[in-house]
C-alpha positions in Angstrom: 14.4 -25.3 -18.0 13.6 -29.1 -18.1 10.2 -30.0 -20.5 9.3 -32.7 -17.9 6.2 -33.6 -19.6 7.3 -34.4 -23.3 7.5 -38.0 -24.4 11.3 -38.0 -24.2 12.7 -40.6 -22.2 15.4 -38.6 -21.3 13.4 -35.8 -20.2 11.4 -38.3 -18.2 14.2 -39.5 -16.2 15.6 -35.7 -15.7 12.0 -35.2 -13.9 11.6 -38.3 -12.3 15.7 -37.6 -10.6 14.3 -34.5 -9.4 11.5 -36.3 -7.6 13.8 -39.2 -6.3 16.4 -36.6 -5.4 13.3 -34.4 -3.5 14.0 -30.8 -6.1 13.0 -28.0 -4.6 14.7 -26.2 -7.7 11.9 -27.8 -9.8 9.1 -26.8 -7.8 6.0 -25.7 -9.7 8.1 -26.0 -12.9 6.1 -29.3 -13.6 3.6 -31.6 -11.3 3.9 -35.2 -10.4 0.4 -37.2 -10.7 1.0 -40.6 -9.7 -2.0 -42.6 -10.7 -2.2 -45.4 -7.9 -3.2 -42.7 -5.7 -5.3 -40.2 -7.7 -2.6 -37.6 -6.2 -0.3 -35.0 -7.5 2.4 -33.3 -5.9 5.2 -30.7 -6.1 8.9 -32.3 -7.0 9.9 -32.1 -3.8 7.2 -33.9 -1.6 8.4 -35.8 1.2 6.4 -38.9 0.2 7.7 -42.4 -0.5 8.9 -41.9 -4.7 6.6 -43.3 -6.8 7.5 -45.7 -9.1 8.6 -44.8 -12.3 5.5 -46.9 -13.6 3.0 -45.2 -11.8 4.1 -41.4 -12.5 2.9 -38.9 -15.1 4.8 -35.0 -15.4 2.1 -32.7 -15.9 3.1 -29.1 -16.4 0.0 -27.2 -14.1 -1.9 -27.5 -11.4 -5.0 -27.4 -14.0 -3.6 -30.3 -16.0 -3.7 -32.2 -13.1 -7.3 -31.7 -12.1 -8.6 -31.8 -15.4 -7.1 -35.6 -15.3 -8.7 -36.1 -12.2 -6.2 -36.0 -9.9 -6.3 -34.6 -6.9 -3.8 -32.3 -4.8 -1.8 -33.3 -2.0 -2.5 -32.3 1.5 1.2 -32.6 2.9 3.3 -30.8 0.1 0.2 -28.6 -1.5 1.8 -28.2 -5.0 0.2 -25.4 -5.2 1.8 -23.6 -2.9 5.2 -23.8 -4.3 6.5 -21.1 -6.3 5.3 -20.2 -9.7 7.1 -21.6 -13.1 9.4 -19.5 -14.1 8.4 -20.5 -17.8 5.9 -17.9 -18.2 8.6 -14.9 -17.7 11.2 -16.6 -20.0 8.7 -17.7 -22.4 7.2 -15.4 -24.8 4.3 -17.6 -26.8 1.1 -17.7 -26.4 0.5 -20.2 -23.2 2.8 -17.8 -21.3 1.2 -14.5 -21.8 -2.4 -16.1 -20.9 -1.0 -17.6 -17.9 0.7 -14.2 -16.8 -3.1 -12.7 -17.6 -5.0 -15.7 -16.1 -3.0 -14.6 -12.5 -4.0 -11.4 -12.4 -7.9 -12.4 -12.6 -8.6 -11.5 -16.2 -10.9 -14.0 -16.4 -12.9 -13.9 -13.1 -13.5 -10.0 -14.4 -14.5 -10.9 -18.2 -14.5 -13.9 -18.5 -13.0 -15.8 -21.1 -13.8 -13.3 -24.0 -11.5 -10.7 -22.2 -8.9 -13.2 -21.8 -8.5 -13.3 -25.5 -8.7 -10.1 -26.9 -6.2 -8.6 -24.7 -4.1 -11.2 -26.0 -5.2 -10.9 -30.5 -6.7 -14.0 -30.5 -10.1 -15.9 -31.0 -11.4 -17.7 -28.0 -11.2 -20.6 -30.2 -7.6 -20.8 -31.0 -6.7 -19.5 -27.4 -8.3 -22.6 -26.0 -6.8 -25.0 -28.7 -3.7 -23.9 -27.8 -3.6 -24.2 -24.5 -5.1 -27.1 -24.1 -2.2 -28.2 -26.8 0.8 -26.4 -24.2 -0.6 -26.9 -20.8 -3.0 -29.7 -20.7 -5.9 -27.8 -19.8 -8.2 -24.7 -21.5 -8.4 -21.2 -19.7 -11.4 -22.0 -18.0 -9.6 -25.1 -16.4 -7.0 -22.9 -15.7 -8.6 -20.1 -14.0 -10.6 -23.1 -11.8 -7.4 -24.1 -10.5 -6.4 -20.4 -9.5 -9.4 -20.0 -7.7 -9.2 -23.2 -5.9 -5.3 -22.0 -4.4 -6.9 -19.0 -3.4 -9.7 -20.4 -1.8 -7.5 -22.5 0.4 -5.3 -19.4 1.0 -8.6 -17.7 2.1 -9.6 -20.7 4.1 -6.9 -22.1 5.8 -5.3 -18.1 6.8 -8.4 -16.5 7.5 -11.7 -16.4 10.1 -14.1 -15.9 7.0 -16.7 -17.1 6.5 -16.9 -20.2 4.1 -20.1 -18.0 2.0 -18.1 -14.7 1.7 -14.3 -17.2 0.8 -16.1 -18.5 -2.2 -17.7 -15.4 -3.7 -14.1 -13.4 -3.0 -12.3 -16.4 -4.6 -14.1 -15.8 -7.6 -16.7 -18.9 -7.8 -20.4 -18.4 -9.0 -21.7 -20.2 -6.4 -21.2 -21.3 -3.0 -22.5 -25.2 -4.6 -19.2 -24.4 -7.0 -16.7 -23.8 -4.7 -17.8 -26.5 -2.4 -17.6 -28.8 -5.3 -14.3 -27.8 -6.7 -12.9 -27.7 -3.3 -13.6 -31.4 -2.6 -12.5 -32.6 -6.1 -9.4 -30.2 -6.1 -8.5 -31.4 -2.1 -10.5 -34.5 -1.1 -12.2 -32.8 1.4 -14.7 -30.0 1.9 -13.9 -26.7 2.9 -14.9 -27.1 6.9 -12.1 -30.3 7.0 -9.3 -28.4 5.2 -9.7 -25.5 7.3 -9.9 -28.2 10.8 -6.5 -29.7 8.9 -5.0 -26.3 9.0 -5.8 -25.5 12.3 -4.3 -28.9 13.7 -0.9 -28.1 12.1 -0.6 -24.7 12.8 -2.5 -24.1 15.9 -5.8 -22.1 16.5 -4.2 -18.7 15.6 -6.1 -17.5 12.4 -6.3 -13.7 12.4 -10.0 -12.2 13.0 -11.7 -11.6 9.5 -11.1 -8.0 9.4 -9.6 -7.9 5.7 -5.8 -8.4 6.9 -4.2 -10.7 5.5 -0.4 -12.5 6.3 1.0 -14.8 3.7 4.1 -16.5 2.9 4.8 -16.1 -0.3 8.0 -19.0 -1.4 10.6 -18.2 -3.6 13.8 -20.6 -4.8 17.0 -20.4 -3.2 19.8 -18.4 -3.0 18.4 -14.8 -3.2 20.3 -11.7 -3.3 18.3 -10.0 -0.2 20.3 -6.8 -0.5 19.8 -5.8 -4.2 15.9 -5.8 -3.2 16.0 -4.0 -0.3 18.1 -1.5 -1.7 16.2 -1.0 -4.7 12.3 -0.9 -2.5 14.5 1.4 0.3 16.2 3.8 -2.6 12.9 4.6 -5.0 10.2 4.9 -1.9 8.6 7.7 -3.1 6.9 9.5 0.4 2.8 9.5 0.4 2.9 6.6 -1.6 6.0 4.3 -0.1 7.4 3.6 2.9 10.6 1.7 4.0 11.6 1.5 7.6 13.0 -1.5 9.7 13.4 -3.6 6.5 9.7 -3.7 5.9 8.3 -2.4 2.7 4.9 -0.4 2.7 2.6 0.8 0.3 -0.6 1.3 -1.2 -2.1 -0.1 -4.2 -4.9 0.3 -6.7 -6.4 -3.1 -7.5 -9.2 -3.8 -9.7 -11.9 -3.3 -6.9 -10.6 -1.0 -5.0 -7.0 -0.4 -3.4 -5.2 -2.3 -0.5 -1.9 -1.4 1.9 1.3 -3.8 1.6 3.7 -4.9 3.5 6.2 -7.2 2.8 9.5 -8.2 4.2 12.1 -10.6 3.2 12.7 -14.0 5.2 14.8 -16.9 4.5 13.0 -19.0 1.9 10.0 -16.3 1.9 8.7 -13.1 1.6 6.0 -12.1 4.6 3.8 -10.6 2.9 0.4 -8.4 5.0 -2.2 -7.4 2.6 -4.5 -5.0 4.1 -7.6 -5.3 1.4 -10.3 -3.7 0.7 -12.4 -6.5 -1.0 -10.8 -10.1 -0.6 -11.7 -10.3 -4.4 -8.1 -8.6 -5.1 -6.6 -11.3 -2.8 -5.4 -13.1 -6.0 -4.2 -10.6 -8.3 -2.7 -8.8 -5.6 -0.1 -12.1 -4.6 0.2 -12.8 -8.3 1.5 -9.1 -8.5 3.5 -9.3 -5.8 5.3 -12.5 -7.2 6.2 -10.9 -10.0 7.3 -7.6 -8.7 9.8 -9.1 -6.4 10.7 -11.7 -8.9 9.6 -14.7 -6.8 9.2 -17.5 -9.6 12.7 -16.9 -11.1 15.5 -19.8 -11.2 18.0 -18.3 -9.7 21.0 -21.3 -9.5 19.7 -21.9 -13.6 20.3 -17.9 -14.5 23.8 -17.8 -12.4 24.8 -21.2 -13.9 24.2 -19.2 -17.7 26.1 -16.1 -16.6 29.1 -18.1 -15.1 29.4 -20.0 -18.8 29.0 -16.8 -20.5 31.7 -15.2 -18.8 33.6 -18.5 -19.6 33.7 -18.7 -15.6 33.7 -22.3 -13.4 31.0 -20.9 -11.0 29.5 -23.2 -8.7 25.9 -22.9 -8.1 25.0 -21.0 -5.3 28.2 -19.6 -4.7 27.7 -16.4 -7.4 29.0 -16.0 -10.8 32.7 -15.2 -10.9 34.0 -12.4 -13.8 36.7 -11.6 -15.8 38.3 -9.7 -13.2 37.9 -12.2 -10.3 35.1 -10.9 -9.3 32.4 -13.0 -8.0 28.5 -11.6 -8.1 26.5 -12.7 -5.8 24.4 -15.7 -6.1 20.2 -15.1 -6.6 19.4 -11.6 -8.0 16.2 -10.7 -9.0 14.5 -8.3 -11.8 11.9 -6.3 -10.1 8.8 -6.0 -12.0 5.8 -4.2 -12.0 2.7 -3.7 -9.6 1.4 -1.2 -12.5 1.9 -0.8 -15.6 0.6 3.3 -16.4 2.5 3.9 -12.7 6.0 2.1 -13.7 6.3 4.0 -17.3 4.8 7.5 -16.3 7.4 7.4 -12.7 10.3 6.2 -15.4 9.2 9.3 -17.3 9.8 11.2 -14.4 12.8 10.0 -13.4 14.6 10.6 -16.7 17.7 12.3 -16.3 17.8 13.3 -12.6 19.2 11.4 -9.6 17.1 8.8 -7.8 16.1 11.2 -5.2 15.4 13.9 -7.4 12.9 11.6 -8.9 11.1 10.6 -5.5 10.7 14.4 -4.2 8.9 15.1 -8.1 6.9 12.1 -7.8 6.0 12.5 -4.1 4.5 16.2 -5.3 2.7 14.6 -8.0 1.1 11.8 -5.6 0.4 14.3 -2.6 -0.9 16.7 -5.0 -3.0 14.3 -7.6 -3.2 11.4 -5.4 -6.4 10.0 -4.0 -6.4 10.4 -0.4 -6.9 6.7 2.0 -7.1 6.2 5.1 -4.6 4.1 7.3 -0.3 4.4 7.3 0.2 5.3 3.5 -2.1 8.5 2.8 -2.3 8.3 -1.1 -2.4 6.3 -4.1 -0.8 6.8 -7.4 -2.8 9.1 -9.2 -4.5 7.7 -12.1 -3.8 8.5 -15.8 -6.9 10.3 -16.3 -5.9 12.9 -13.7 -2.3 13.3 -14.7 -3.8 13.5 -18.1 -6.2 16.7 -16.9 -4.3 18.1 -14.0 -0.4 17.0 -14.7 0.2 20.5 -15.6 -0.8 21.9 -12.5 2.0 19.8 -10.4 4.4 18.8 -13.0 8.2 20.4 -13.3 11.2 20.4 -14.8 11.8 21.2 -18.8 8.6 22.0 -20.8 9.1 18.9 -23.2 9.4 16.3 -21.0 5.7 17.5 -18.8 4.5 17.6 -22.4 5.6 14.2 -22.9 4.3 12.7 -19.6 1.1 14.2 -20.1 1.0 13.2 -23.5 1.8 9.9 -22.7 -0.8 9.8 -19.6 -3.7 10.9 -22.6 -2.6 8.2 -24.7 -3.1 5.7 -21.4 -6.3 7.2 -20.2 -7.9 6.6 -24.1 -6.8 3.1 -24.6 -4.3 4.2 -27.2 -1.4 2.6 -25.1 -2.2 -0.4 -23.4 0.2 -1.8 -20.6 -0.1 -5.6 -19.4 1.9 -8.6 -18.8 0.2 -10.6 -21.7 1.5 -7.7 -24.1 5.1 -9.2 -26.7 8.3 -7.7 -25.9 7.9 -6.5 -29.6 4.6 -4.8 -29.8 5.0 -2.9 -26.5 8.3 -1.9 -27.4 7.0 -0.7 -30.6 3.8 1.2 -29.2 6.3 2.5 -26.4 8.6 4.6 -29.3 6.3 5.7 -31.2 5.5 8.7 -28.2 7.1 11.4 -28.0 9.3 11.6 -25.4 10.3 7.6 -24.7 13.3 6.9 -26.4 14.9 3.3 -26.4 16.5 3.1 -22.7 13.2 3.8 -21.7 10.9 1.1 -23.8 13.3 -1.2 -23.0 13.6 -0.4 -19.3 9.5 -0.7 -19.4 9.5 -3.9 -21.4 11.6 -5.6 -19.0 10.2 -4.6 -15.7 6.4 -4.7 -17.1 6.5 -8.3 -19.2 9.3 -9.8 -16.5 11.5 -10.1 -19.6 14.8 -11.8 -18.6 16.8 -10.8 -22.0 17.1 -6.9 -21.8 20.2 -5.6 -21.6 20.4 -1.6 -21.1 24.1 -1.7 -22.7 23.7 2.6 -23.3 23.1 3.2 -19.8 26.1 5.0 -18.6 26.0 2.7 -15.1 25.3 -0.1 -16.6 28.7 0.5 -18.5 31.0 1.7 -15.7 29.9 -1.7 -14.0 31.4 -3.9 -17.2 34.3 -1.8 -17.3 35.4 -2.5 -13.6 34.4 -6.0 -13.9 36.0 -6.4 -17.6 33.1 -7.5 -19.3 33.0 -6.6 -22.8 29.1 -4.9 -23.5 29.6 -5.1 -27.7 29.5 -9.6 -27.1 26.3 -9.3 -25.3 24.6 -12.5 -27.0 26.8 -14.7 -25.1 24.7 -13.7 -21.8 21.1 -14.8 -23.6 18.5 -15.0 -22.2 19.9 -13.8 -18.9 20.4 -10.0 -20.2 18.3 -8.7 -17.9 19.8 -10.4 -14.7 23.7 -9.6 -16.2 22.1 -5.6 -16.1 21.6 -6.1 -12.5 24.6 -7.4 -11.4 26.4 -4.4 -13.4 23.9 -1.5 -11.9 24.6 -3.2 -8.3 28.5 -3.4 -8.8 29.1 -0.1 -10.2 26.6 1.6 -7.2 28.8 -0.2 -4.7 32.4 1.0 -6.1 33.0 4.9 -5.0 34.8 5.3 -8.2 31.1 4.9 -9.7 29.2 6.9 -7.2 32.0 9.8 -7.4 31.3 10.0 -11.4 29.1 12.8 -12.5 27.3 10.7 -14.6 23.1 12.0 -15.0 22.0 8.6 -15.4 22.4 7.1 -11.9 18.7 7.7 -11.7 18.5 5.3 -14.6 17.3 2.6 -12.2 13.8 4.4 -11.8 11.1 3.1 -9.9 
């Protein structure tokens, strides 16, 4: 990753190449504000370059506007994918922004914001104002800005009911951060829109269709397998390559549906209060790995393999080999949903695992309306009722009840602000998660790229047809997780892998 905005000179010219050259690599990585104009921009906009002079690298949207610059109306920078800074870094600024996305401070405010993460509200705002130019109230203003111009220029709502469901206090408030944020008032930027794209907003009936960007290449197939192999019925659907499913959000639960297209995942929200609009897309970013660098992480594995891969093209092995170019890490829509179906899925195969959780959901689930008839059922209910539904071998419903108790208390707490450490730590401790699943959890929950599941029995027939020696793994940092699956893709798509009676092909739980 480039640090555009530190006073090196060399860094400088790295960032300010990437805007001659027009980046779309560096893309919400850092922000270009370019002070004769009172305008920043994504790396790649198709403006006239600046002069080197007349540029500053900023590293968010929210440094930006707290300078007083305003965003551009022909790239909108903040439309471009996310940084993929705050899944590789661990500190402080990365875990607030990962928190920041999901709304934690439009539903408590600041003083939420910093206890989930340990620290004073003080020291959270000294230090990032210190790491990202702005404090988390700055930072939260500019999240509800991008989603009031998602609400505004893809939707028939109202401009009253767009600021309250972005998250402003007042309709005077999101007027005013609109025009200082866009240079224009609400009424123009939708009119902008409508010029571009044509009068064909959607009525306001809660359904919503985004495109959510992601960097180039991308390994389409490893995601549609993986959404296509752990649907779990009543709860998931795939058919015609579109991905459907229901969703508990923090006000009340929406269907999605999301496909993958070249440069962008179509993404329909059906929600049930456009307050969830946010943390919903900032979700779904992460649980399809949007914000990842894709030719940066293949470029890594090819070295580490001691390969001459050329980027794009995949990253060749030991073997001759070459892995294709642009997989992703799925993550997490929910945290209590991801660890207690992993629980389930211990030890039996991938479709033994759906048909236990599908009783679990059909039987515990609460019952919507529309395509998808249930959502997952909450960890107070498995924690009651998880007797009732649950089979298999008497420790392991012990120890998914158990572990659904210790969710429903607040004794474990699962969010993406969480270190790779702690959770890990809290994770053992239960009975019944050993390490394969911690670190399974910590990787799909906190988006961490540097797991590597070397005892998983898949994972290890993979590096053995490929030659790739699992006892060197620090070679592949910090792109352990990505290295895992390439091997968990290679060795499902060798029959010599699929033929071995190995009980951990269900290791890639849902």
């Amino acid at each position: 990753m480039v640090d555009c905005v530190s006073a090196n000179d060399l860094e400088f010219e790295r960032c300010y190449r990437a805007v001659a050259t027009r980046d779309a690599r560096f893309d919400g990585q850092f922000f270009t504000a370019v002070r004769t104009t009172g305008i920043y921009c994504r790396p790649s906009c198709p403006a006239i370059t600046p002069k080197r002079a007349n540029v500053t690298f900023l590293p968010t949207a929210a440094a930006a506007q707290q300078h007083g610059f305003r965003a551009c109306r022909r790239c909108l920078p903040d439309a471009a994918p996310g940084s993929p800074l705050w899944n590789t870094r661990a500190d402080l600024a990365s875990r607030a922004m990962r928190l920041i996305g999901d709304g934690v401070i439009e539903r408590g405010g600041v003083p939420a914001l910093a206890g989930a993460l340990g620290y004073s509200q003080r020291q959270l705002t000294r230090v990032l104002t210190s790491e990202l130019g702005a404090g988390p109230l700055a930072l939260a203003r500019a999240h509800r800005a991008h989603t009031a111009r998602l609400l505004i220029q893809t939707t028939r709502l109202p401009m009253s009911d767009i600021a309250f469901a972005a998250g402003f206090a007042s309709i005077r408030q999101f007027n005013d951060t609109v025009r200082e944020v866009f240079a224009v008032s609400p009424t123009t930027l939708r009119e902008e829109s409508r010029r571009r794209n044509g009068d064909t907003l959607p009525s306001s009936n809660g359904l919503l269709t985004l495109r959510l960007p992601y960097r180039e290449p991308l390994d389409k197939s490893w995601l549609e397998w993986f959404l296509a192999a752990h649907a779990v019925p009543g709860l998931e659907l795939w058919e015609h390559d579109v991905y459907t499913r229901s969703l508990r959000t923090p006000h009340g639960h929406t269907i999605i549906r999301l496909s993958v297209q070249p440069g962008h995942v179509r993404a329909s929200l059906s929600l049930q209060d456009m307050r969830d609009l946010a943390p919903t897309v900032a979700r779904l970013r992460h649980f399809l790995d949007l914000d990842a660098d894709p030719v940066g992480i293949d470029e890594a594995l090819a070295a580490g393999m001691s390969g001459a891969g050329v980027a794009g093209t995949g990253v060749p092995t030991p073997r001759g080999v070459v892995l294709p170019a642009g997989i992703r890490v799925p993550g997490s829509l929910d945290g209590p949903e991801l660890l207690l179906r992993t629980m389930i899925g211990q030890q039996i195969s991938v479709a033994a695992a759906a048909t236990h959780t599908a009783r679990l959901v059909q039987s515990l689930g609460e019952a919507i309306p529309g395509p998808i008839p249930h959502l997952f059922p909450t960890p107070e209910v498995i924690a009651e009722r998880g007797s009732e539904v649950l089979t298999g071998p008497a420790r392991r419903v012990e120890a998914i009840i158990g572990v659904a108790k210790a969710l429903a208390n607040g004794d474990l707490v699962l969010h993406a602000g969480r270190t790779a450490g702690e959770l890990r730590r809290d994770l053992l401790a239960l009975d019944g998660i050993g390490p394969w699943t911690a670190d399974y959890v910590t990787m799909r929950l906190l988006a961490d790229p540097d797991t590597m599941l070397a005892s998983d029995l898949v994972v290890r027939r993979g590096a053995n047809l490929l030659g790739i020696d699992l006892t060197d793994t620090a070679r592949w940092s910090p792109w352990r997780s990505y290295l895992t699956m390439h091997l968990w893709k290679h060795a499902l798509a060798n029959p010599a892998a699929e033929n071995a009676p190995t009980a951990r092909k269900a290791s890639i739980a849902p």
